[in-house]
C-alpha positions in Angstrom: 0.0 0.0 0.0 3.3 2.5 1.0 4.6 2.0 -3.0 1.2 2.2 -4.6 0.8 5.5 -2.5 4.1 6.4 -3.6 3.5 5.7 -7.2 0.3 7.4 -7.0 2.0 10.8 -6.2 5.0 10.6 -8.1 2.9 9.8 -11.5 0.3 12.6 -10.6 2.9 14.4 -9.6 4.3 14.2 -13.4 0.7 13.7 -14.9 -0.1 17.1 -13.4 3.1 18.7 -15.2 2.0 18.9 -18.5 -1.5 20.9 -19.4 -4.9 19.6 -20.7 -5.5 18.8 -24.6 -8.9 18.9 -25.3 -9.2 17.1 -28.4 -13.2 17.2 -30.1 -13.9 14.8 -33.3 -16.3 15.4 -35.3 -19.3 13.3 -35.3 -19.1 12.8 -38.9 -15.6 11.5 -38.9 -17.1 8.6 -36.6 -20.1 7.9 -38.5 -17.6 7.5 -41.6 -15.7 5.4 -40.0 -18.3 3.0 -39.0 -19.8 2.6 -42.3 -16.4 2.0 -43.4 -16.1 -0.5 -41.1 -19.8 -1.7 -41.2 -19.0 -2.3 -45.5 -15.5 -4.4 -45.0 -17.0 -6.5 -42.3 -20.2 -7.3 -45.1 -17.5 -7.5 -47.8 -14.9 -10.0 -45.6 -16.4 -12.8 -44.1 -15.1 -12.9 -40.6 -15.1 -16.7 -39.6 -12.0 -16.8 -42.7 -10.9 -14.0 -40.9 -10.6 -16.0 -37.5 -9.6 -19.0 -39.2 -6.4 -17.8 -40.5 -5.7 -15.1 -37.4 -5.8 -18.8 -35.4 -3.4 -20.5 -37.9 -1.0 -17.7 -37.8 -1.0 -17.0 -33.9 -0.4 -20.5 -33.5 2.4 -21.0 -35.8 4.0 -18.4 -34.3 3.1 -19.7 -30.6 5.0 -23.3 -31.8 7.7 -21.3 -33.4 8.0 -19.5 -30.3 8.2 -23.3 -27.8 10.4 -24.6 -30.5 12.8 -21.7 -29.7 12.9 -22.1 -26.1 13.4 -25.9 -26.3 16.1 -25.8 -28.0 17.7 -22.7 -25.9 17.0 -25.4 -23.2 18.6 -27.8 -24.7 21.8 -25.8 -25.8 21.9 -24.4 -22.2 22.0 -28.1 -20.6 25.5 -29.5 -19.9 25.3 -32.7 -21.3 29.0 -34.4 -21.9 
């Protein structure tokens, strides 16, 4: 509780340093954008989308355990 209280003040603290941006969007911008959106997800069909999102996370995921067992291995001293 003593370093989250700490943390608390120092980043407020720096947080309180710099001034307020008050940033306004227009609500056509966002409207634009969701049509956008709402046309490519129509266009795209989304389960093809998961499908090959899954098949490259988990290539990469077994790419990533292949690495580290074989760091493992190097790093064992085996005569």
């Amino acid at each position: 509780m003593i370093v989250e209280g700490l943390f608390d003040f120092f980043f407020g603290f720096i947080i309180n340093l710099f001034p307020t941006i008050n940033i306004s969007i227009p609500s056509g911008l966002i409207t634009g954008a969701v049509e956008a959106f709402q046309v490519i997800f129509y266009i795209v069909p989304m389960t093809t989308v998961f499908a090959i999102l899954g098949i490259t996370l988990s290539l990469h995921a077994f790419r990533i355990v292949v690495a580290l067992i074989k760091t493992l291995w190097d790093l064992l001293p085996i005569a």
